[in-house]
CHARMM internal coordinates of N, CA and C (Angstrom, degrees):
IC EDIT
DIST 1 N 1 CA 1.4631
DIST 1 CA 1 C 1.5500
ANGL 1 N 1 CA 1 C 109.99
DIST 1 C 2 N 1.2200
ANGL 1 CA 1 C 2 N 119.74
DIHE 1 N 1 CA 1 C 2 N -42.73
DIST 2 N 2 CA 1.5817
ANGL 1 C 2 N 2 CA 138.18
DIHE 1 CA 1 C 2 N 2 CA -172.74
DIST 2 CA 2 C 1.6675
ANGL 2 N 2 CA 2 C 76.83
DIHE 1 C 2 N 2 CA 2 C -65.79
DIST 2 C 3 N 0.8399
ANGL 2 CA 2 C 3 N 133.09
DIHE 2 N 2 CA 2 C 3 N -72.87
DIST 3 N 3 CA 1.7036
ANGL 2 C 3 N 3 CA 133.63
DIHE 2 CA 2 C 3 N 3 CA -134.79
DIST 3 CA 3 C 1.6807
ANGL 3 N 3 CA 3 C 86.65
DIHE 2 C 3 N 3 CA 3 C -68.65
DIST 3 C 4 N 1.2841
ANGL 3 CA 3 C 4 N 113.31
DIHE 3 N 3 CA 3 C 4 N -56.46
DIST 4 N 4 CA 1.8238
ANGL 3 C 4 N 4 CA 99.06
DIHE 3 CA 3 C 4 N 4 CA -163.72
DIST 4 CA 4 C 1.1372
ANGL 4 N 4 CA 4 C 103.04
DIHE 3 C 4 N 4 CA 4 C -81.86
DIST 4 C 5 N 1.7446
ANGL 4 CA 4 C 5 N 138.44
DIHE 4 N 4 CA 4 C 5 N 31.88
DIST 5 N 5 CA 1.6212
ANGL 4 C 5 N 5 CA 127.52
DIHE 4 CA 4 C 5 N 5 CA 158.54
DIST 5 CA 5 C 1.2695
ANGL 5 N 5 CA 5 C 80.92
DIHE 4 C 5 N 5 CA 5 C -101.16
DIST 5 C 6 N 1.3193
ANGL 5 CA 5 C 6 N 144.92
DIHE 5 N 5 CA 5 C 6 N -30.71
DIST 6 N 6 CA 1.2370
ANGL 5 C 6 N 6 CA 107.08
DIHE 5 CA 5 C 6 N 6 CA -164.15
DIST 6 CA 6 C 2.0408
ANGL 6 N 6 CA 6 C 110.70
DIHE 5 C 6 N 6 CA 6 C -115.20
DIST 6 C 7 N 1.0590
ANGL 6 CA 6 C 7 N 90.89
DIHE 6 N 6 CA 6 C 7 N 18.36
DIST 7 N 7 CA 1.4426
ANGL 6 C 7 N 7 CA 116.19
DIHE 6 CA 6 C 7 N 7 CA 171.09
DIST 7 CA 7 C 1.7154
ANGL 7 N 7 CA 7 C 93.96
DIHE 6 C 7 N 7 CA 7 C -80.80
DIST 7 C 8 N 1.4606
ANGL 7 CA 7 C 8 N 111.85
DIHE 7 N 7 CA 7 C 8 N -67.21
DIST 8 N 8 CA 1.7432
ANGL 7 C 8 N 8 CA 121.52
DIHE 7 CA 7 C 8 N 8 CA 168.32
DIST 8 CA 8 C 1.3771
ANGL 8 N 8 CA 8 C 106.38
DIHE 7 C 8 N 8 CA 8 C -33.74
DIST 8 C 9 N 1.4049
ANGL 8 CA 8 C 9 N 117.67
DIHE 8 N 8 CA 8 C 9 N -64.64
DIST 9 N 9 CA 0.9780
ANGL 8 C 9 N 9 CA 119.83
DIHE 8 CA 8 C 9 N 9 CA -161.72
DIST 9 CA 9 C 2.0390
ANGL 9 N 9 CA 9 C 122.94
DIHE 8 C 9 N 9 CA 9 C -37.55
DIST 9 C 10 N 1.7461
ANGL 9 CA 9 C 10 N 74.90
DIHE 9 N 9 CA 9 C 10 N -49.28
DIST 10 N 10 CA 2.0454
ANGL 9 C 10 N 10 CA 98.87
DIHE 9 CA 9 C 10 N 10 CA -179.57
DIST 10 CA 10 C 1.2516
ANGL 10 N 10 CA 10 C 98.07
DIHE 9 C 10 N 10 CA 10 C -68.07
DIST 10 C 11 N 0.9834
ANGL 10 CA 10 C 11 N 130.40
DIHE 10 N 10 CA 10 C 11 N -27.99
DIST 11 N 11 CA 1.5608
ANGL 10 C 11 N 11 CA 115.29
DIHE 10 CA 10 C 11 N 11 CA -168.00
DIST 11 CA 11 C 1.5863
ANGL 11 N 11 CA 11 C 110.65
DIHE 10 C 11 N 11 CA 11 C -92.41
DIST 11 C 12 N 1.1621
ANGL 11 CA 11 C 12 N 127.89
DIHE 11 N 11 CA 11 C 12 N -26.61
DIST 12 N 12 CA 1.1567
ANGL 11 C 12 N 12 CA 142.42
DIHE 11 CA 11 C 12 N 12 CA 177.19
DIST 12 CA 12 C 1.4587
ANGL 12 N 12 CA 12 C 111.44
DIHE 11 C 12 N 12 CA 12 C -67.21
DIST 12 C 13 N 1.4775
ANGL 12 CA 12 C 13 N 94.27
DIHE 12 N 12 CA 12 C 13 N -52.82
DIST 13 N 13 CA 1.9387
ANGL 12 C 13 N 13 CA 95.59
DIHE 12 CA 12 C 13 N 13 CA 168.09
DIST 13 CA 13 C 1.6823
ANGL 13 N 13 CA 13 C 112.90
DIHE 12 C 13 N 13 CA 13 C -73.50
DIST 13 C 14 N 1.1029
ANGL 13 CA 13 C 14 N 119.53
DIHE 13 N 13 CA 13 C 14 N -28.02
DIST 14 N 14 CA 1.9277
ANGL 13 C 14 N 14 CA 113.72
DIHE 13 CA 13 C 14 N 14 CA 160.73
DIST 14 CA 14 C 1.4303
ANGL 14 N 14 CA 14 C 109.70
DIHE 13 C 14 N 14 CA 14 C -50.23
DIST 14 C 15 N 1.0308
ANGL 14 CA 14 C 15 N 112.69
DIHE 14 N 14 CA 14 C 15 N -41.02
DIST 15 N 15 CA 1.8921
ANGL 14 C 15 N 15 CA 121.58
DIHE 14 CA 14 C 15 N 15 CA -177.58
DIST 15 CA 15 C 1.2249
ANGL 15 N 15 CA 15 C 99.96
DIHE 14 C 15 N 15 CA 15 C -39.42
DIST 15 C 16 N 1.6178
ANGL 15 CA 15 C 16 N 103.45
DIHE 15 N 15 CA 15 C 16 N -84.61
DIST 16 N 16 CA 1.1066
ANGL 15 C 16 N 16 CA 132.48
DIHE 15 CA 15 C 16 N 16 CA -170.72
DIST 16 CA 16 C 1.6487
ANGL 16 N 16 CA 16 C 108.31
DIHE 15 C 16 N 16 CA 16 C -39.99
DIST 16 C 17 N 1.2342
ANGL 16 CA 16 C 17 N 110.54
DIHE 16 N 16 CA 16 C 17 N -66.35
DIST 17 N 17 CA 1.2013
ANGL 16 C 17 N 17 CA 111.96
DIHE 16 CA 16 C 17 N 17 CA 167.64
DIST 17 CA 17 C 1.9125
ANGL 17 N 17 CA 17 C 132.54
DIHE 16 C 17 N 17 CA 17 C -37.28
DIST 17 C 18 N 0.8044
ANGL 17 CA 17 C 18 N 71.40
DIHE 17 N 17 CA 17 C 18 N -33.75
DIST 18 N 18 CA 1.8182
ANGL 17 C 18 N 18 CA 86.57
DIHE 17 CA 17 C 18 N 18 CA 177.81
DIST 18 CA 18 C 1.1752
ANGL 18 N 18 CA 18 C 111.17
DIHE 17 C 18 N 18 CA 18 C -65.42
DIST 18 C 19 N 1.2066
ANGL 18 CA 18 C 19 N 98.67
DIHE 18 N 18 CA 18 C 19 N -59.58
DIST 19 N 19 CA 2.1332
ANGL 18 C 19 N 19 CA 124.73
DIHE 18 CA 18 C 19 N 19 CA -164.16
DIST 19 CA 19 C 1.4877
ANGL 19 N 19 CA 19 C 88.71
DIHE 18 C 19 N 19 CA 19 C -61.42
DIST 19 C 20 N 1.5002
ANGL 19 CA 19 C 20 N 128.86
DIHE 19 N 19 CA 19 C 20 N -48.41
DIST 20 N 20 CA 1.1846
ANGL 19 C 20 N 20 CA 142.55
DIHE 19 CA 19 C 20 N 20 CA -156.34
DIST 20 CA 20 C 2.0033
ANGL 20 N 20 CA 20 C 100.80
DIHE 19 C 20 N 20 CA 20 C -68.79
DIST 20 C 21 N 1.1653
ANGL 20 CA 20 C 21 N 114.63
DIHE 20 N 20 CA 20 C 21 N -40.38
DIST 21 N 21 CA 0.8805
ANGL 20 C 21 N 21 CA 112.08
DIHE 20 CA 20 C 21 N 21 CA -160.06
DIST 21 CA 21 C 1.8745
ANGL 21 N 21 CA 21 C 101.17
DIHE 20 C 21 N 21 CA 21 C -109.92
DIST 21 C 22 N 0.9200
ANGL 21 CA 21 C 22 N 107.99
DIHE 21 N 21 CA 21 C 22 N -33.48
DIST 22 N 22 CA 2.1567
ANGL 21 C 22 N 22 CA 97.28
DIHE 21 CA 21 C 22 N 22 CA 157.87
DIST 22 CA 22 C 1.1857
ANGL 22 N 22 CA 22 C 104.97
DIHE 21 C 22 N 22 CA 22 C -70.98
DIST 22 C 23 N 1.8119
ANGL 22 CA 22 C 23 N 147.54
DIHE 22 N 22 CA 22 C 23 N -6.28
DIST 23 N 23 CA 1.2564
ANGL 22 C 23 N 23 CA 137.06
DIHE 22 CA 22 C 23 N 23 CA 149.13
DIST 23 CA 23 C 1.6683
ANGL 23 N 23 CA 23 C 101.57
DIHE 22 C 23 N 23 CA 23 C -43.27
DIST 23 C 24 N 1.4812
ANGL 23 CA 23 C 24 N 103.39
DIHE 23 N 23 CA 23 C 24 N -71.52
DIST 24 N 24 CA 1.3833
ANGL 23 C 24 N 24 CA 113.00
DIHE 23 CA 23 C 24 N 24 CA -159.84
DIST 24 CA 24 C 1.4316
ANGL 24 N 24 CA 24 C 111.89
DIHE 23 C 24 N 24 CA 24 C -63.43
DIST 24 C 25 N 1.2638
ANGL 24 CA 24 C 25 N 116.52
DIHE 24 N 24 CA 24 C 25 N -27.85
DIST 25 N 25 CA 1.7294
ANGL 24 C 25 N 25 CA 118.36
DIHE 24 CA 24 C 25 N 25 CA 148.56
DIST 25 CA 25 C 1.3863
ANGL 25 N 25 CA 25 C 125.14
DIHE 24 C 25 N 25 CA 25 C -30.16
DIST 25 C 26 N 1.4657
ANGL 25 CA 25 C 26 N 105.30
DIHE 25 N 25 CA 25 C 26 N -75.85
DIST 26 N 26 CA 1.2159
ANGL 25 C 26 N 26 CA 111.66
DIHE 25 CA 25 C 26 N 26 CA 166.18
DIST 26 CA 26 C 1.3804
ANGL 26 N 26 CA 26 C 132.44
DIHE 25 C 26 N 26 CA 26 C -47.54
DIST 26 C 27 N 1.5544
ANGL 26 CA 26 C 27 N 119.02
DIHE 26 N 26 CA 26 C 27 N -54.34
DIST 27 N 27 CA 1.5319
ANGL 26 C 27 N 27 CA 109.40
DIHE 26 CA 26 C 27 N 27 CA 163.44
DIST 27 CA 27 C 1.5802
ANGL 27 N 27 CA 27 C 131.20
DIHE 26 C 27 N 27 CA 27 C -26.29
DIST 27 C 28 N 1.6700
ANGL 27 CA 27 C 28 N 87.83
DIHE 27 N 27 CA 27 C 28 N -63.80
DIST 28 N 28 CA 1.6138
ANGL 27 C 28 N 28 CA 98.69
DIHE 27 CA 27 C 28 N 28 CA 178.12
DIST 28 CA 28 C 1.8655
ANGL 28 N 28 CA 28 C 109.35
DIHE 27 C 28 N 28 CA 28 C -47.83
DIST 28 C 29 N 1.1977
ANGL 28 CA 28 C 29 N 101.03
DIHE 28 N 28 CA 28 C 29 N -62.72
DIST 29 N 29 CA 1.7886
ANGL 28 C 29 N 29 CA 104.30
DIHE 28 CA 28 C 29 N 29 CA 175.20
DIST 29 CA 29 C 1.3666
ANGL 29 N 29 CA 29 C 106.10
DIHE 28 C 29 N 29 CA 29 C -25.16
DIST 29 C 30 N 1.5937
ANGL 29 CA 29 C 30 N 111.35
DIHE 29 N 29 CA 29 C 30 N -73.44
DIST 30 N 30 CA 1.3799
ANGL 29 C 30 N 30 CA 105.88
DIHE 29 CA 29 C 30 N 30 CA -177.55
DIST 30 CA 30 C 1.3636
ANGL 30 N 30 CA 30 C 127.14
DIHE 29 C 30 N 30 CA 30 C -61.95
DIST 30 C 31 N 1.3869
ANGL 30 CA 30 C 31 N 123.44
DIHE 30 N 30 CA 30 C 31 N -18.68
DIST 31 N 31 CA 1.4621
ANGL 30 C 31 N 31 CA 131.96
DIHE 30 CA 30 C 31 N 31 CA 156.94
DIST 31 CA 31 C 1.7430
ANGL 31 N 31 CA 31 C 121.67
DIHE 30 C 31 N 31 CA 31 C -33.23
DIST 31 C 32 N 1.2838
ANGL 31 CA 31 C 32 N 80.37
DIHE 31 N 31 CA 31 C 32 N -62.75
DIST 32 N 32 CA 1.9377
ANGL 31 C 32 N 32 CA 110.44
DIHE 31 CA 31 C 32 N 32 CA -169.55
DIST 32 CA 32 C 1.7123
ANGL 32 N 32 CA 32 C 79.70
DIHE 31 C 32 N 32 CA 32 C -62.98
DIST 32 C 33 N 0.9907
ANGL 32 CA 32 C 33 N 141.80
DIHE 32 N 32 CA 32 C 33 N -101.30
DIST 33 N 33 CA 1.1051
ANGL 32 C 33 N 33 CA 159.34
DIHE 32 CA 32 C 33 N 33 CA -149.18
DIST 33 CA 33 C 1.4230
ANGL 33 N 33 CA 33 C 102.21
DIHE 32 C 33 N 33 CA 33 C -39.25
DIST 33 C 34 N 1.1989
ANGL 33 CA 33 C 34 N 131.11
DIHE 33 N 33 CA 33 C 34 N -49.18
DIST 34 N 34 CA 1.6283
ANGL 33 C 34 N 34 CA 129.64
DIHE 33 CA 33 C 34 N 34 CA 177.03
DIST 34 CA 34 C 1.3541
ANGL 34 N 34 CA 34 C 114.63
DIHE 33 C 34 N 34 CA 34 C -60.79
DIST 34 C 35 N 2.0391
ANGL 34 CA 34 C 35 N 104.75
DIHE 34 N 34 CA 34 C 35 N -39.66
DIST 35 N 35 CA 1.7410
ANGL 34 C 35 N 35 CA 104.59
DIHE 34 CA 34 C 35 N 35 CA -165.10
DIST 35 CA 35 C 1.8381
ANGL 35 N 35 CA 35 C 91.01
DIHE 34 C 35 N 35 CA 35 C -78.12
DIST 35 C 36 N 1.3474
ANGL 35 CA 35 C 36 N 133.72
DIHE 35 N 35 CA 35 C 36 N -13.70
DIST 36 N 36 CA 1.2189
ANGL 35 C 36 N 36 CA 114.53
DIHE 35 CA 35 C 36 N 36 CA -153.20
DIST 36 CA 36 C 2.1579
ANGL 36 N 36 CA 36 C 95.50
DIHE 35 C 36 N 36 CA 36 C -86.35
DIST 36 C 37 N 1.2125
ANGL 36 CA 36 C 37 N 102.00
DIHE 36 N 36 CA 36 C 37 N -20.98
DIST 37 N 37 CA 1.6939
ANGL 36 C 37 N 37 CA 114.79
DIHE 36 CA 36 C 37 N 37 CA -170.61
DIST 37 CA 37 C 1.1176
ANGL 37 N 37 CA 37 C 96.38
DIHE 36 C 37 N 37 CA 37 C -82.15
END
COOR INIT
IC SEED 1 N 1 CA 1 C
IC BUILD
């Protein structure tokens, strides 16, 4: 039981992590795209 909360735990912060970082994907995209106009 101990092992798969914190089995959850890692995977939950990969989520986050992910989402977190195709945000910052996207910014940049729209970055590039504003400085080029």
């Amino acid at each position: 039981m101990k092992l798969r909360s914190v089995l959850f735990k890692l995977d939950f912060s990969k989520t986050i992590f992910g989402f977190f970082f195709i945000f910052i994907l996207i910014l940049i995209l729209i970055w590039k795209i504003r400085k080029r106009m």
